[in-house]
C-alpha positions, 0 to 999 in steps of 0.5 A: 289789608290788615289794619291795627292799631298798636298802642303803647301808652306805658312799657313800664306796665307788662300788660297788653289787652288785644281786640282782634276780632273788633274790626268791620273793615271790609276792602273795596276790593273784596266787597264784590266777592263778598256773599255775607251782608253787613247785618250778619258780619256785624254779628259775628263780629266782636264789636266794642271789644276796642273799648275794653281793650283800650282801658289799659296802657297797652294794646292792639286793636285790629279794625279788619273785619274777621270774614276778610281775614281771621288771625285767631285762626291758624293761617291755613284757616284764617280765610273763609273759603266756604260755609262751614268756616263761618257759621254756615253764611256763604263767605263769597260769592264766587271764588276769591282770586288766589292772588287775593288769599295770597296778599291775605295770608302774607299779611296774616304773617306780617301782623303776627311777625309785628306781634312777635317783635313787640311781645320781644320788645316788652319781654327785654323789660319785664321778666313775664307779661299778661296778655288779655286776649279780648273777645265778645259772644252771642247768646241768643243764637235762634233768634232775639225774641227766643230763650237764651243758650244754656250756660252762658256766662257773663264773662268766660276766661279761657286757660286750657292751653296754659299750663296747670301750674297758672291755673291757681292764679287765674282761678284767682281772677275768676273769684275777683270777677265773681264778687262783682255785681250789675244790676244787683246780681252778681256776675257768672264768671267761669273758666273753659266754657264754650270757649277756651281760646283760639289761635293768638291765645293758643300761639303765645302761650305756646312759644312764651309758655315760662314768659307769659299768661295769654287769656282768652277773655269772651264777654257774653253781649249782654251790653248790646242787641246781638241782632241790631247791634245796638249798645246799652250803654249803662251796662257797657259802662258797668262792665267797663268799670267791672272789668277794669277794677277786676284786672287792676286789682288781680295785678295788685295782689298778684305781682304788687303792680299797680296798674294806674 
């Protein structure tokens, strides 16, 4: 019931952005469980983090929806079962069949065994591999017409669970982003704020902890409505643009790798 694309353009590039919680596939199978309308998946969902993570050679974007199954959640939490695992909404409207949750978690292990054998693949090339470990949030919690949530950033880079010995090197990247301007003022990039990374981020730099960088990337929704979902397409493709000349240019000067 998982459905991902997996998209390697360039192996000779170690980098792979990922989008897991981009998707809003729902199983026809599953809608007549399901307690939470469109409208509201939608939102907690991470809608257009395809389109940044598709600006490099490599990556993977998953096109399930998070309220079937969420891989950036350990598996024992990776199927909502009740209301406090999803942000109050009722995940179901009566009980999901254990026959189900069983072909969910199998499938839950299955992707992570499919990115276990592709981050394998790329390491017999490269010595070390960054992982952009993509994301998007709502600020704007109590409602679209009410003030924004206190410290927000643009752009929020997650590195708790990397070790300390990288944290200069993100630091680096953090500066490039900062020196970057939309709509004449420049952007709020800021390290462990509100966010620090979640299951994919936490489980790749713990087994490949000397052979890899995995971020954790969120995105405030500064281009979209958080509330319709609508998308602001100046500011999506400014922040497209940013992002990418940011990373293109943190790899330069980093590793000396051009990025294309």
């Amino acid at each position: 019931m998982i459905y991902s694309e997996w998209h390697f353009g360039n192996d000779n590039i170690p980098i792979l952005a990922t989008a897991i919680h981009n998707g809003h596939y729902f199983p026809l199978e599953l809608v007549k469980f399901c307690g939470v309308d469109e409208k509201d998946r939608l939102r907690e969902e991470d809608p257009y983090t395809s389109e940044f993570a598709s600006l490099f050679p490599n990556y993977v974007v998953n096109y399930t929806s998070r309220f079937v199954v969420d891989l950036n959640r350990p598996i024992e939490k990776a199927v909502y079962l009740k209301p406090e695992d999803c942000w109050g909404l009722v995940p179901w409207l009566k009980p999901l069949p254990e026959e189900y949750i069983t072909t969910l978690y199998e499938d839950y292990n299955a992707w992570y065994t499919l990115l276990n054998y592709q981050i394998e693949r790329m390491l017999k090339t490269h010595p070390f591999l960054i992982v952009l470990d993509l994301h998007s949030y709502n600020y704007l919690r109590n409602g679209p017409e009410t003030e924004p949530e206190q410290n927000t950033p643009d752009i929020i880079i997650g590195r708790s669970n990397l070790k300390s010995d990288y944290y200069p090197l993100i630091d680096s990247l953090r500066d490039i982003i900062r020196n970057k301007t939309i709509h004449n003022r420049s952007l709020d990039c800021q390290l462990d704020v509100k966010f620090t990374g979640g299951n994919l981020s936490q489980w790749l730099n713990a087994h490949y902890s000397d052979q890899l960088i995995c971020l954790a990337i969120e995105f405030k929704k500064i281009f979209m409505d958080e509330w319709t979902g609508e998308l602001d397409y100046d500011i999506f493709h400014q922040l497209q643009a940013i992002f990418k000349e940011a990373i293109s240019s943190w790899f330069l000067n980093a590793f000396n790798i051009k990025l294309g």
